[in-house]
PyMOL Python script that loads the backbone (N, CA, C, O; Angstrom):
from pymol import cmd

cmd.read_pdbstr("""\
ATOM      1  N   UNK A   1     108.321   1.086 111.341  1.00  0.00           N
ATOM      2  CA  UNK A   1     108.762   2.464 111.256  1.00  0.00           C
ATOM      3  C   UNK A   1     107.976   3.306 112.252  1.00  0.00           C
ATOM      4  O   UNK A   1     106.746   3.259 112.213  1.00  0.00           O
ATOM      5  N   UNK A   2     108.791   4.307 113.415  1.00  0.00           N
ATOM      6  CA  UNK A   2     108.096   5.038 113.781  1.00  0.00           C
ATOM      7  C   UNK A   2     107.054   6.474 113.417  1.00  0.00           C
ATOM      8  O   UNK A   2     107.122   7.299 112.505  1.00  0.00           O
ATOM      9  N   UNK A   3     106.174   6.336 114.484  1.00  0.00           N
ATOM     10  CA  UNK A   3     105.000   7.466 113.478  1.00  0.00           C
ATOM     11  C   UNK A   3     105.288   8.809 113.739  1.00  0.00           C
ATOM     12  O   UNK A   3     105.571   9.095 114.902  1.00  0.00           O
ATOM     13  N   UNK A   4     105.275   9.598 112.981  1.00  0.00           N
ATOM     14  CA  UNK A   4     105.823  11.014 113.249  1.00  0.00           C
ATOM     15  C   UNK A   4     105.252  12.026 113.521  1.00  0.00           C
ATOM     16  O   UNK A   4     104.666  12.707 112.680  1.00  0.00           O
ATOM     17  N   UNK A   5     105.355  12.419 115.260  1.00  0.00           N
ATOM     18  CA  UNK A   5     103.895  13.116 115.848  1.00  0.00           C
ATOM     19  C   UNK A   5     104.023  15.128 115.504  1.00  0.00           C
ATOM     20  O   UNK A   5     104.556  16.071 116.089  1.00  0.00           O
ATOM     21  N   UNK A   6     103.531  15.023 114.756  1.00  0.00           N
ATOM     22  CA  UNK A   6     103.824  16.402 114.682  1.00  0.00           C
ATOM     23  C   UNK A   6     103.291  17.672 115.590  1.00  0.00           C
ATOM     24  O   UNK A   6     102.312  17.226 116.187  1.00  0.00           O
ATOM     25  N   UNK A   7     103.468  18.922 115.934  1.00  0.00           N
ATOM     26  CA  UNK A   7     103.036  19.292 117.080  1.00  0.00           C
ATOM     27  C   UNK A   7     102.625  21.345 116.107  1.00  0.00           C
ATOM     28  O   UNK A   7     103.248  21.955 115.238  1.00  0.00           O
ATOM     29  N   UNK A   8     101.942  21.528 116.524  1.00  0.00           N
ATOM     30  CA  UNK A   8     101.467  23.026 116.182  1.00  0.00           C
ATOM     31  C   UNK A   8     102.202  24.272 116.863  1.00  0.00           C
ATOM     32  O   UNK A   8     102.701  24.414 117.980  1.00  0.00           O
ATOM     33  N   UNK A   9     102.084  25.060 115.837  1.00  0.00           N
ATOM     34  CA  UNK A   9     102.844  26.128 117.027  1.00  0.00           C
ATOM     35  C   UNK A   9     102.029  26.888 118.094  1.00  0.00           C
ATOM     36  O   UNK A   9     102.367  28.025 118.425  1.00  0.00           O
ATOM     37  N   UNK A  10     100.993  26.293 118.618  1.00  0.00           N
ATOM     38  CA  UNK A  10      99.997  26.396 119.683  1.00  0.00           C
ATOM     39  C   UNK A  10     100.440  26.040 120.643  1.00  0.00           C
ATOM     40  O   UNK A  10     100.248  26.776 121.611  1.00  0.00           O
ATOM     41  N   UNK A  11     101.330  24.615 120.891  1.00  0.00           N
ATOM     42  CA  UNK A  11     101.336  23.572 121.537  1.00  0.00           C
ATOM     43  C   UNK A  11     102.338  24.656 122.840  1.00  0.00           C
ATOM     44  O   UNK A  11     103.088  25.627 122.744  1.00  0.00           O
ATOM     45  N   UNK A  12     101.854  23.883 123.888  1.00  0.00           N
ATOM     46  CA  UNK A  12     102.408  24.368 125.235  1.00  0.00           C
ATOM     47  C   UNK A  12     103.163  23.372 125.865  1.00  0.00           C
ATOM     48  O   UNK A  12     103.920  23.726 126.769  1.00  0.00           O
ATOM     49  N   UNK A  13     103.075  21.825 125.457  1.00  0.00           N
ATOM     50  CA  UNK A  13     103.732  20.870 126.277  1.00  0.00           C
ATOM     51  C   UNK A  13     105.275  20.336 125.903  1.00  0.00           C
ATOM     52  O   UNK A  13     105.993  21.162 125.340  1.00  0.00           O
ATOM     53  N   UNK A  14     105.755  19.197 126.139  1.00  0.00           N
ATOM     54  CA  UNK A  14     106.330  18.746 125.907  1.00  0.00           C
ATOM     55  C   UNK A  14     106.563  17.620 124.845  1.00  0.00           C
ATOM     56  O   UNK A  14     105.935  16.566 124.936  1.00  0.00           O
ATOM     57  N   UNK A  15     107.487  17.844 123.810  1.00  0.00           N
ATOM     58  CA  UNK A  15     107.031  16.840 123.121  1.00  0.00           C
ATOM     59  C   UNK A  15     107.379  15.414 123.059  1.00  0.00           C
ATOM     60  O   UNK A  15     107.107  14.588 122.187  1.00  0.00           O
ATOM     61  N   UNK A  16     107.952  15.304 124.018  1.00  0.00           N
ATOM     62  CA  UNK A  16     108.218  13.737 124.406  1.00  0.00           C
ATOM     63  C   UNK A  16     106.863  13.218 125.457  1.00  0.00           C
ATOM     64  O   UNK A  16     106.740  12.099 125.956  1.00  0.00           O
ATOM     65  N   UNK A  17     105.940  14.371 125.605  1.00  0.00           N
ATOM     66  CA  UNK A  17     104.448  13.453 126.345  1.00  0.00           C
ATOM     67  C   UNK A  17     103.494  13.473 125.435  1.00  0.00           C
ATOM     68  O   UNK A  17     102.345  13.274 125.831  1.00  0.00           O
ATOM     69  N   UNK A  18     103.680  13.662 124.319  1.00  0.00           N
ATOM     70  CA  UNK A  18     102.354  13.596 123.641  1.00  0.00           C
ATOM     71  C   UNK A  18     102.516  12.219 123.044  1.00  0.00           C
ATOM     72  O   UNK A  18     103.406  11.557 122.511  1.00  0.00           O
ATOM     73  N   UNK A  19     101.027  12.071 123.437  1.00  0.00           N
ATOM     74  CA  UNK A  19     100.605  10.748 123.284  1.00  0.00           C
ATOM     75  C   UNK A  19      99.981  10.714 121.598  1.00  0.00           C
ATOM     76  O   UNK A  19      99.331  11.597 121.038  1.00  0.00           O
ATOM     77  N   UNK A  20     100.431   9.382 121.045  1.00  0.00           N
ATOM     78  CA  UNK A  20      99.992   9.299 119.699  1.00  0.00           C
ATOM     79  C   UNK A  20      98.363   9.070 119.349  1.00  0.00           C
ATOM     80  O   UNK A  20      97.852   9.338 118.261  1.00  0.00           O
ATOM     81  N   UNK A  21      97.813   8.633 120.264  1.00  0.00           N
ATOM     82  CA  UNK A  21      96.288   8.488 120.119  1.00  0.00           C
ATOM     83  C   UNK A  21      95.686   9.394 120.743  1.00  0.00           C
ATOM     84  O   UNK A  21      94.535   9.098 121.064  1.00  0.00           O
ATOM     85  N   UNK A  22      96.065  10.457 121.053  1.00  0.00           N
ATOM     86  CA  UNK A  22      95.182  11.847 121.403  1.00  0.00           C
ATOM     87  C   UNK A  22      95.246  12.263 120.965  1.00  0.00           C
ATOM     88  O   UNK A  22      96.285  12.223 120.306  1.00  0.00           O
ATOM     89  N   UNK A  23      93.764  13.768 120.529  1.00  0.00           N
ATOM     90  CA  UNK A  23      93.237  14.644 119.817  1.00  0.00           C
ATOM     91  C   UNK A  23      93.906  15.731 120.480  1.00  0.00           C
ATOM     92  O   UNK A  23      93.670  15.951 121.668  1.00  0.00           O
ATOM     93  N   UNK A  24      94.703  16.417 119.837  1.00  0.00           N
ATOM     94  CA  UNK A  24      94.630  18.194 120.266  1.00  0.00           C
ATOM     95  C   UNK A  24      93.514  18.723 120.713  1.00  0.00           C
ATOM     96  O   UNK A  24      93.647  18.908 121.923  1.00  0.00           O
ATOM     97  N   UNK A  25      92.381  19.092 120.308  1.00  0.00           N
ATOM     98  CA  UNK A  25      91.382  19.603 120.842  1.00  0.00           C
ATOM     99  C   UNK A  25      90.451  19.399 121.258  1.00  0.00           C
ATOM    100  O   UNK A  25      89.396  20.007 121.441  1.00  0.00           O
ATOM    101  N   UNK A  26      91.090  17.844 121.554  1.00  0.00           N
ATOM    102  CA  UNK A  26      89.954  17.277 122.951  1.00  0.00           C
ATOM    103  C   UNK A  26      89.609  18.016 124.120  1.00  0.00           C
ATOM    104  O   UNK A  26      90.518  18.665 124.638  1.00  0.00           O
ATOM    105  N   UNK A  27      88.406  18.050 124.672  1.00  0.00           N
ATOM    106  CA  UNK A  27      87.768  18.656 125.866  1.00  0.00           C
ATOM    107  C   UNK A  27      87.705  17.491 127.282  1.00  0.00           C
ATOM    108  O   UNK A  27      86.967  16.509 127.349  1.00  0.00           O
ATOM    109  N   UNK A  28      88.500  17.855 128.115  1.00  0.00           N
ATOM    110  CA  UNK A  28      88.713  17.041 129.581  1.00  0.00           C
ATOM    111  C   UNK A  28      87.963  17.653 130.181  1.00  0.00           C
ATOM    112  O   UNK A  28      87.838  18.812 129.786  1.00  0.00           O
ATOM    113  N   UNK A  29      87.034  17.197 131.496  1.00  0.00           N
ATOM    114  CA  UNK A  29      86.810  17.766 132.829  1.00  0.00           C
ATOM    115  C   UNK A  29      86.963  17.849 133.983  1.00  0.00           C
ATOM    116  O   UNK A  29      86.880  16.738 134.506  1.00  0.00           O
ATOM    117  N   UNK A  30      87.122  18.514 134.567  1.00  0.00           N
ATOM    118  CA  UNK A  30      87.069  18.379 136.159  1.00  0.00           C
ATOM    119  C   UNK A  30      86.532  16.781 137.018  1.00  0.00           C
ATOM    120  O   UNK A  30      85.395  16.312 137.048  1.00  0.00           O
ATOM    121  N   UNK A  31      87.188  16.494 137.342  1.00  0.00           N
ATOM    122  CA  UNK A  31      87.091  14.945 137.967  1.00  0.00           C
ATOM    123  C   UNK A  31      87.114  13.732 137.043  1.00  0.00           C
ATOM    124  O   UNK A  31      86.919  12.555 137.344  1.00  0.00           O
ATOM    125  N   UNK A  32      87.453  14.376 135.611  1.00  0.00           N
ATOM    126  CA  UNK A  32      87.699  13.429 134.597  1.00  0.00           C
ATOM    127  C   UNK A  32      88.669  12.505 134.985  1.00  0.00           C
ATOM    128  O   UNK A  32      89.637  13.198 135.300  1.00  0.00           O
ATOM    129  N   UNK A  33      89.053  10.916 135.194  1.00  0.00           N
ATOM    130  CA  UNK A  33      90.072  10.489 134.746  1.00  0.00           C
ATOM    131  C   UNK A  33      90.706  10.068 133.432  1.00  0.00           C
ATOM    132  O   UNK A  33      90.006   9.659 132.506  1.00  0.00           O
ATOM    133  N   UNK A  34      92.065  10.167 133.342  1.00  0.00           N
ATOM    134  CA  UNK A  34      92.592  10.390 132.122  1.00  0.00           C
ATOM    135  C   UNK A  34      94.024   9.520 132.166  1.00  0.00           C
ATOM    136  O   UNK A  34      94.561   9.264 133.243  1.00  0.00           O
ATOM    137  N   UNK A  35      94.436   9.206 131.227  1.00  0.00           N
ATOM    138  CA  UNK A  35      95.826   9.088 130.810  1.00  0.00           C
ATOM    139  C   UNK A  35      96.810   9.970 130.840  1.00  0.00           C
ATOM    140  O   UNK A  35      96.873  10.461 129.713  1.00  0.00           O
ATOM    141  N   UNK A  36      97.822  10.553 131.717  1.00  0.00           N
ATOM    142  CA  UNK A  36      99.076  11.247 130.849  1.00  0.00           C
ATOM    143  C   UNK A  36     100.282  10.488 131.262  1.00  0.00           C
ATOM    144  O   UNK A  36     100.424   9.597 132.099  1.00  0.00           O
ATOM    145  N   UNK A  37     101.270  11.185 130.302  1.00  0.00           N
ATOM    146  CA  UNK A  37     102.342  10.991 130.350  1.00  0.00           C
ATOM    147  C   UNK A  37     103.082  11.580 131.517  1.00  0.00           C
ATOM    148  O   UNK A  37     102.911  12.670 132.063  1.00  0.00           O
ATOM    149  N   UNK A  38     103.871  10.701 131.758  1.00  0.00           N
ATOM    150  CA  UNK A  38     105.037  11.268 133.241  1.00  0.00           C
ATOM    151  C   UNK A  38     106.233  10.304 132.798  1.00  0.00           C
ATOM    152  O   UNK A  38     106.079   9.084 132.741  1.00  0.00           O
ATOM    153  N   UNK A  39     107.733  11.099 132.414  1.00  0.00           N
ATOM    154  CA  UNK A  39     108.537  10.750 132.883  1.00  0.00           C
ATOM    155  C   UNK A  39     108.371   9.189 131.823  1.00  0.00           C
ATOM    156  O   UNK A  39     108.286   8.165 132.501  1.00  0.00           O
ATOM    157  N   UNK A  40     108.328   8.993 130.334  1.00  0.00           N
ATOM    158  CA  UNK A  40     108.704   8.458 129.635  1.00  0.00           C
ATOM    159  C   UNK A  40     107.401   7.119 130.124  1.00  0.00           C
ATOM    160  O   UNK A  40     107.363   6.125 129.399  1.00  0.00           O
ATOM    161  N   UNK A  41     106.487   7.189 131.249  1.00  0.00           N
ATOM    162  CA  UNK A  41     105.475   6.534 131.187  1.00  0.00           C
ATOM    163  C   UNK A  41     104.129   6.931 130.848  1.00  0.00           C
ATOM    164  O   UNK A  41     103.965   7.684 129.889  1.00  0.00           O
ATOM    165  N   UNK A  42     102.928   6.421 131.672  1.00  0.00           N
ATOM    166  CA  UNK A  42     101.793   6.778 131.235  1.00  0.00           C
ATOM    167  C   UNK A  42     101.385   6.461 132.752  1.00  0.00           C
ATOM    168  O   UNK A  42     101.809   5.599 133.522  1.00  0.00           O
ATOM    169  N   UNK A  43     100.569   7.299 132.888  1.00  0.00           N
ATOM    170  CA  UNK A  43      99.903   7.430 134.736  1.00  0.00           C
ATOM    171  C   UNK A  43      98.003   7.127 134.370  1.00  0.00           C
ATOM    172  O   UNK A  43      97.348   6.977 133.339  1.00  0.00           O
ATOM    173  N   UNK A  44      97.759   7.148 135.505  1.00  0.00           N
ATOM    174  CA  UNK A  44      96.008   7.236 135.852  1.00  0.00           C
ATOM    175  C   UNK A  44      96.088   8.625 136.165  1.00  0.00           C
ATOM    176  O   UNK A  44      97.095   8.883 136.824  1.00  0.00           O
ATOM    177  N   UNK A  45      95.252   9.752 135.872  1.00  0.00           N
ATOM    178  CA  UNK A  45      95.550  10.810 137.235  1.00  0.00           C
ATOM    179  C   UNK A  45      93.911  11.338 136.787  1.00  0.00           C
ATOM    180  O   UNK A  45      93.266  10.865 135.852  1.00  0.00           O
ATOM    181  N   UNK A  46      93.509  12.301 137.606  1.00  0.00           N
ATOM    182  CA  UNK A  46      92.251  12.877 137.686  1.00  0.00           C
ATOM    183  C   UNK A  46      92.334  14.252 136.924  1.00  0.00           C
ATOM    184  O   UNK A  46      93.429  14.807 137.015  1.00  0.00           O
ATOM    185  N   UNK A  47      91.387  14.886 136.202  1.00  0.00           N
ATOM    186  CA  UNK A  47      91.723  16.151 136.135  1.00  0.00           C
ATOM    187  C   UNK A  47      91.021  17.453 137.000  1.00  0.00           C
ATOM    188  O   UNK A  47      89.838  17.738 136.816  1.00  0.00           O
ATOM    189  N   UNK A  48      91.798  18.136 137.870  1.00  0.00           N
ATOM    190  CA  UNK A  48      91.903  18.915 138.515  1.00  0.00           C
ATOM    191  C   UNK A  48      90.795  20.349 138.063  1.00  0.00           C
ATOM    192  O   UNK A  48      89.753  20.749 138.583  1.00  0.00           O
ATOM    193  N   UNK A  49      91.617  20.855 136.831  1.00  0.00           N
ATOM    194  CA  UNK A  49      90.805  22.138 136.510  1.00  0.00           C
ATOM    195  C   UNK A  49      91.361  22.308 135.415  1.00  0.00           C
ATOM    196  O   UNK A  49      92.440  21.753 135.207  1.00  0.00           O
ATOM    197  N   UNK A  50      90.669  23.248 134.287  1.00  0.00           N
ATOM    198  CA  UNK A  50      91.485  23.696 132.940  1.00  0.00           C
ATOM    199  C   UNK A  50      91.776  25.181 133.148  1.00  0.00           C
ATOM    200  O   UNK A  50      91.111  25.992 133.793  1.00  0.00           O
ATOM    201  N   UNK A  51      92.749  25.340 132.564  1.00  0.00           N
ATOM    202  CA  UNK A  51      93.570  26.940 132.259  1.00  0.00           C
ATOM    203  C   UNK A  51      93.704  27.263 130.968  1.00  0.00           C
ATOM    204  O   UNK A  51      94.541  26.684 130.275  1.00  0.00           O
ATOM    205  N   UNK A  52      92.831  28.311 130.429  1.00  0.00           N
ATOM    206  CA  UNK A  52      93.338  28.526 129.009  1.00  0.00           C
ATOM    207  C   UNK A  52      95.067  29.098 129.281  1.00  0.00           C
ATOM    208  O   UNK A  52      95.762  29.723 130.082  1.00  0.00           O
ATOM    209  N   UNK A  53      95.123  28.304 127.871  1.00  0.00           N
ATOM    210  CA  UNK A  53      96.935  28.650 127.673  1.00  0.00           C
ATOM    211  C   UNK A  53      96.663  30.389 127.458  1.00  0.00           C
ATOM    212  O   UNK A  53      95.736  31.183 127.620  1.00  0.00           O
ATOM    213  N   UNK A  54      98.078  30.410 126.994  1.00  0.00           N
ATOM    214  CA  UNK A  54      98.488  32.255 126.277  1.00  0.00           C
ATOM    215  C   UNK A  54      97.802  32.044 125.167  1.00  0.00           C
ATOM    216  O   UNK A  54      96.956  32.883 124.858  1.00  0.00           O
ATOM    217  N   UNK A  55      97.983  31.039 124.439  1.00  0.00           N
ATOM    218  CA  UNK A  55      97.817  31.385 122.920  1.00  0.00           C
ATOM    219  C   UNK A  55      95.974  30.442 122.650  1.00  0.00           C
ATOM    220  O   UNK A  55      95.655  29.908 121.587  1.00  0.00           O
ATOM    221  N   UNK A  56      95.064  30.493 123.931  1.00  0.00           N
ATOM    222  CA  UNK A  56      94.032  30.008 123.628  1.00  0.00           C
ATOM    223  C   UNK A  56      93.604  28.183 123.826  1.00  0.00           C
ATOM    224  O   UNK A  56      92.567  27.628 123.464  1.00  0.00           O
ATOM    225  N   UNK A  57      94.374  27.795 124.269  1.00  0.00           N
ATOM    226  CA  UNK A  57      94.546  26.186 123.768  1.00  0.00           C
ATOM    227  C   UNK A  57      94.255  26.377 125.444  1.00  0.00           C
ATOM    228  O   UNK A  57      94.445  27.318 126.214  1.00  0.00           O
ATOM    229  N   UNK A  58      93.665  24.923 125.622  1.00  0.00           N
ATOM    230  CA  UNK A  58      93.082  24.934 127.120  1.00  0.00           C
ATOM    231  C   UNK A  58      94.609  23.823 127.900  1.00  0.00           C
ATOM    232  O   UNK A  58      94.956  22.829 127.261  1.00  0.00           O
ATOM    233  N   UNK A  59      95.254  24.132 129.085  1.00  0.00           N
ATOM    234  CA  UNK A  59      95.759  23.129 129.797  1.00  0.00           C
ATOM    235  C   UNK A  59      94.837  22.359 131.157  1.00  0.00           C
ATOM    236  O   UNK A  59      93.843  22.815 131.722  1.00  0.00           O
ATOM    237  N   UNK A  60      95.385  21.376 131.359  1.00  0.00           N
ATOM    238  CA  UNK A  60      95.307  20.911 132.318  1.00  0.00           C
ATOM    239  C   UNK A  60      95.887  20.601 133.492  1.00  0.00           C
ATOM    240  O   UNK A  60      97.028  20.163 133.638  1.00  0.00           O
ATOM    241  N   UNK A  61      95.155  20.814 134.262  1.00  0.00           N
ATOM    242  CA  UNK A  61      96.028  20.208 135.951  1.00  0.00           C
ATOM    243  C   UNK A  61      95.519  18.988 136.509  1.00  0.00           C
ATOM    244  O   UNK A  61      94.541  19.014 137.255  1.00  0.00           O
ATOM    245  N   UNK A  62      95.945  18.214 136.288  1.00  0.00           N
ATOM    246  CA  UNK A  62      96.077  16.595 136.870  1.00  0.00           C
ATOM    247  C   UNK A  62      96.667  16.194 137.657  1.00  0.00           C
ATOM    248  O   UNK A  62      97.825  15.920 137.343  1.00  0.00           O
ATOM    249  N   UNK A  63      96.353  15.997 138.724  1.00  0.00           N
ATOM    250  CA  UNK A  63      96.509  14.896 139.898  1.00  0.00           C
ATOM    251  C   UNK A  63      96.847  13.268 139.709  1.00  0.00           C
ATOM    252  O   UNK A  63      95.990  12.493 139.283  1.00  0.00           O
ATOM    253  N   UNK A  64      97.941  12.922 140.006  1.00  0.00           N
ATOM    254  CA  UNK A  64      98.370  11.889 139.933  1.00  0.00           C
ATOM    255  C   UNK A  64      98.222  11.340 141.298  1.00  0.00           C
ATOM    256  O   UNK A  64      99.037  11.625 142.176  1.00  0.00           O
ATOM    257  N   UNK A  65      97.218  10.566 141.507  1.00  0.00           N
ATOM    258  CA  UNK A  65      97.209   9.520 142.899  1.00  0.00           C
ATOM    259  C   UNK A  65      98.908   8.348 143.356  1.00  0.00           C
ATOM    260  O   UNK A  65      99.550   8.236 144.401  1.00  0.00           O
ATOM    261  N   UNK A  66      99.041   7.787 142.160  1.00  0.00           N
ATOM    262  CA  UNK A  66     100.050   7.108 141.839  1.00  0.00           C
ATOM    263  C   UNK A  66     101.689   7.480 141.994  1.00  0.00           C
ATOM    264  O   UNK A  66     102.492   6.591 141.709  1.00  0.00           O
ATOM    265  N   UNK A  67     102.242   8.941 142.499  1.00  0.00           N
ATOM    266  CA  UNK A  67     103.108   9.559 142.617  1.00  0.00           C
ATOM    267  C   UNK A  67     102.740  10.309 144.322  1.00  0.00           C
ATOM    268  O   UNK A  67     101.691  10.953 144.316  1.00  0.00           O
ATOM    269  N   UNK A  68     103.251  10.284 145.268  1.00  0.00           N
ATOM    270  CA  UNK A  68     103.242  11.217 146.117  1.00  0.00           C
ATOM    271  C   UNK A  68     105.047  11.770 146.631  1.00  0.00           C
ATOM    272  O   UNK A  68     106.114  11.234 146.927  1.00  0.00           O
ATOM    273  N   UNK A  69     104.488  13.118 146.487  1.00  0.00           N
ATOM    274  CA  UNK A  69     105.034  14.168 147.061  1.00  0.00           C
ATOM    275  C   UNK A  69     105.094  14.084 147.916  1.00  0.00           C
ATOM    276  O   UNK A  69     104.511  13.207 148.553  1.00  0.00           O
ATOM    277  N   UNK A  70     106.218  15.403 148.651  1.00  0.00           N
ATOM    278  CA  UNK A  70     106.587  16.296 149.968  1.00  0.00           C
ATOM    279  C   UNK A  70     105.385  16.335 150.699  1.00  0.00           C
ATOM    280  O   UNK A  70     104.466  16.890 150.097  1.00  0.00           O
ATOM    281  N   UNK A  71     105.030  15.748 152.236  1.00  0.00           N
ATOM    282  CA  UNK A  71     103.900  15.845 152.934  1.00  0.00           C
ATOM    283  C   UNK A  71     103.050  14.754 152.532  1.00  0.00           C
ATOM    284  O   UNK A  71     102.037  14.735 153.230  1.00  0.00           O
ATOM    285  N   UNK A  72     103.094  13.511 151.357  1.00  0.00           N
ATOM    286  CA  UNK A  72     102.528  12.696 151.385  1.00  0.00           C
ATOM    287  C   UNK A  72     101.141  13.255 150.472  1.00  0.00           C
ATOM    288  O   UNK A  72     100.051  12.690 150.560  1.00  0.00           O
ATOM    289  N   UNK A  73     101.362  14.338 149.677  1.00  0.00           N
ATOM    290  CA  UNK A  73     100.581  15.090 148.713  1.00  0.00           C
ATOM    291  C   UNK A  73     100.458  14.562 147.554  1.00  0.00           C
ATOM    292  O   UNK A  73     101.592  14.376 147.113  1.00  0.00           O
ATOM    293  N   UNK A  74      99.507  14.148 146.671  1.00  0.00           N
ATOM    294  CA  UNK A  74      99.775  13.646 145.740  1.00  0.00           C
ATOM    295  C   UNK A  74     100.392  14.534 144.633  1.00  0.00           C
ATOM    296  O   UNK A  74     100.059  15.709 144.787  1.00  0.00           O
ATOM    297  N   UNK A  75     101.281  14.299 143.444  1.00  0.00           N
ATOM    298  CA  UNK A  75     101.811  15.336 142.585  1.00  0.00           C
ATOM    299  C   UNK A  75     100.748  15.572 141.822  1.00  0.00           C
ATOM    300  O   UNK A  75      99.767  14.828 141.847  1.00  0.00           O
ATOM    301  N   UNK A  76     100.839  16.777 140.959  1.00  0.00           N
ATOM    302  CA  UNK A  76      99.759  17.508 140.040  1.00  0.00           C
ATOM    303  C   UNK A  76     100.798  17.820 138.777  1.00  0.00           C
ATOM    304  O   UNK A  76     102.005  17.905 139.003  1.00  0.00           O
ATOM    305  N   UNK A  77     100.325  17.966 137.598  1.00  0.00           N
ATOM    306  CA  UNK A  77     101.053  18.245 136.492  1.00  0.00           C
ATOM    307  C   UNK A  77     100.502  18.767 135.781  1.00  0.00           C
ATOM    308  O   UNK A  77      99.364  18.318 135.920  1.00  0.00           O
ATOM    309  N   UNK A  78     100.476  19.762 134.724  1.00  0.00           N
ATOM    310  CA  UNK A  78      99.903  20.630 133.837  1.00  0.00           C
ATOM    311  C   UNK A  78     100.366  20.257 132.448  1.00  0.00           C
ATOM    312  O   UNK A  78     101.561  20.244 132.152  1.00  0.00           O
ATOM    313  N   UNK A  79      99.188  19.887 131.417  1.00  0.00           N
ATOM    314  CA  UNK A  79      99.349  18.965 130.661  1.00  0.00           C
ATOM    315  C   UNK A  79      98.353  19.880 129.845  1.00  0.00           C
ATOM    316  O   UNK A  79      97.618  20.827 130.122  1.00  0.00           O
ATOM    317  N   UNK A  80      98.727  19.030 128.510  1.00  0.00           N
ATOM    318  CA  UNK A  80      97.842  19.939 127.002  1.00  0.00           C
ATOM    319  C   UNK A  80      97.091  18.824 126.830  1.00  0.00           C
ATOM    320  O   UNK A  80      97.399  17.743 127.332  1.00  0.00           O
ATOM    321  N   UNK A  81      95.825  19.056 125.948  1.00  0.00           N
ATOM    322  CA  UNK A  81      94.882  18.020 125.583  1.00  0.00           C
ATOM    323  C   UNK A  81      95.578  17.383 124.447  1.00  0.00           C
ATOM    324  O   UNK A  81      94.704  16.845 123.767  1.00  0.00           O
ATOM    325  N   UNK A  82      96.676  17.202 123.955  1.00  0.00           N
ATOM    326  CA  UNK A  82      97.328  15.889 123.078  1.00  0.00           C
ATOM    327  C   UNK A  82      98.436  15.636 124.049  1.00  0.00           C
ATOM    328  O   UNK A  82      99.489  15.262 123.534  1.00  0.00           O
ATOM    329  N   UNK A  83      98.413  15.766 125.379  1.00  0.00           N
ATOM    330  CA  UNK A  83      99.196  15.079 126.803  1.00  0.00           C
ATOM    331  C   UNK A  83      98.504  13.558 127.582  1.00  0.00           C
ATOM    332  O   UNK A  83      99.120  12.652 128.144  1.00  0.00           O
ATOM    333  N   UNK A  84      97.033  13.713 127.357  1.00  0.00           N
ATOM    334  CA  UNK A  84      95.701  13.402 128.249  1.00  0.00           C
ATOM    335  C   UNK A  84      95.139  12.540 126.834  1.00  0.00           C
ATOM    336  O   UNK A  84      95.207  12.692 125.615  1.00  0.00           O
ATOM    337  N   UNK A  85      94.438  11.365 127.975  1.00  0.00           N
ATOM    338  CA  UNK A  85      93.299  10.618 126.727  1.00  0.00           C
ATOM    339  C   UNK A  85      92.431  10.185 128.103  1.00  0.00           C
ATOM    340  O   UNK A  85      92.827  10.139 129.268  1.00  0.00           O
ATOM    341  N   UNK A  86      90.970   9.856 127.491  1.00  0.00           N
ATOM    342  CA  UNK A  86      90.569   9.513 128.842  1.00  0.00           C
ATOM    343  C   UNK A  86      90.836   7.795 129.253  1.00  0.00           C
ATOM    344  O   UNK A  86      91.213   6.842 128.570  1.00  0.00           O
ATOM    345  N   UNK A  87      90.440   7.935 130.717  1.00  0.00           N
ATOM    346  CA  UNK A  87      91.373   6.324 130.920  1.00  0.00           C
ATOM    347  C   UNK A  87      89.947   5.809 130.614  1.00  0.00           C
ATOM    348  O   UNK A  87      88.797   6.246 130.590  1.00  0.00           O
ATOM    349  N   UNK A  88      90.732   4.452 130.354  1.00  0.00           N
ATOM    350  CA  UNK A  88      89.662   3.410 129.647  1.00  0.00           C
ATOM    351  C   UNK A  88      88.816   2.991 131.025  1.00  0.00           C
ATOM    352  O   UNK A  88      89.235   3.241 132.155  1.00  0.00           O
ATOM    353  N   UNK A  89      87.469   2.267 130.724  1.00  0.00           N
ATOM    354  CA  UNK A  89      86.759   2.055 131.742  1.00  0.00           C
ATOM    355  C   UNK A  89      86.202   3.117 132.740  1.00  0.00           C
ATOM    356  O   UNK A  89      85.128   2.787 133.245  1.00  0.00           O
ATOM    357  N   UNK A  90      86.659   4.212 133.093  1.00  0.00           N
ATOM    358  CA  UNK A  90      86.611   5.329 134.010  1.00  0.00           C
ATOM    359  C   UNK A  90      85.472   6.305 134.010  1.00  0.00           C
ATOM    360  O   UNK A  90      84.924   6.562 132.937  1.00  0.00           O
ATOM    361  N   UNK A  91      85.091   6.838 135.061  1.00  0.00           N
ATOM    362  CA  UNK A  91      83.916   7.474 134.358  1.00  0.00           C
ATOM    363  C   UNK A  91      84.192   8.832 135.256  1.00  0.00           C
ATOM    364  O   UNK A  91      84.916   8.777 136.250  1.00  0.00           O
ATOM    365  N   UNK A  92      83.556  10.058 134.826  1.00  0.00           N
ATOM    366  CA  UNK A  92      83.959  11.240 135.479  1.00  0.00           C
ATOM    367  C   UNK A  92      82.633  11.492 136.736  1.00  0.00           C
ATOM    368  O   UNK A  92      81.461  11.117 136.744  1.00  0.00           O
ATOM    369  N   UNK A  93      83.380  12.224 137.644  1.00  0.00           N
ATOM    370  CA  UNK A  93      82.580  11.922 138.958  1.00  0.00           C
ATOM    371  C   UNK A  93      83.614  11.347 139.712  1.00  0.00           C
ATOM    372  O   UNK A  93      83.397  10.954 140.859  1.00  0.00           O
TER     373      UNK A  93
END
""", "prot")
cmd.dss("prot")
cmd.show_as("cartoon", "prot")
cmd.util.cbc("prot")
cmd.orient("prot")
């Protein structure tokens, strides 16, 4: 039976990327690597910088190495901390 991810009325993302083994109010950093979701998968990407949301909840901007863009840029995506887990093995730096 599937598990039933429930989401707050905080939440800023999408709810087809939230990942079932992430914390909502986990804290990411800057050059953190992490897990998110893209597009019904799961990526490597770095994290960029945090933005508090409107309603207080911190987002993220992540860099996906693994996807390039227009100009050969890598893509960036803005993601909630139950979007993000950190990647296994990885260390920030």
């Amino acid at each position: 039976m599937a598990q039933l991810q429930t989401i707050g009325p905080g939440y800023h993302g999408n709810a087809g990327n939230v990942l079932p083994q992430a914390q909502p109010d986990a804290v990411f950093h800057p050059l953190q690597w992490v897990r998110a979701r893209w597009n019904g998968g799961t990526l490597t990407g770095r994290v960029c910088c945090a933005i508090a949301g409107d309603s207080g909840g911190e987002l993220y901007e992540v860099e996906l190495p693994e996807l390039i863009g227009k100009g050969g840029t890598h893509v960036r995506v803005m993601r909630a901390a139950n979007e993000l887990e950190p990647a296994p093995g990885a260390l920030a730096g």
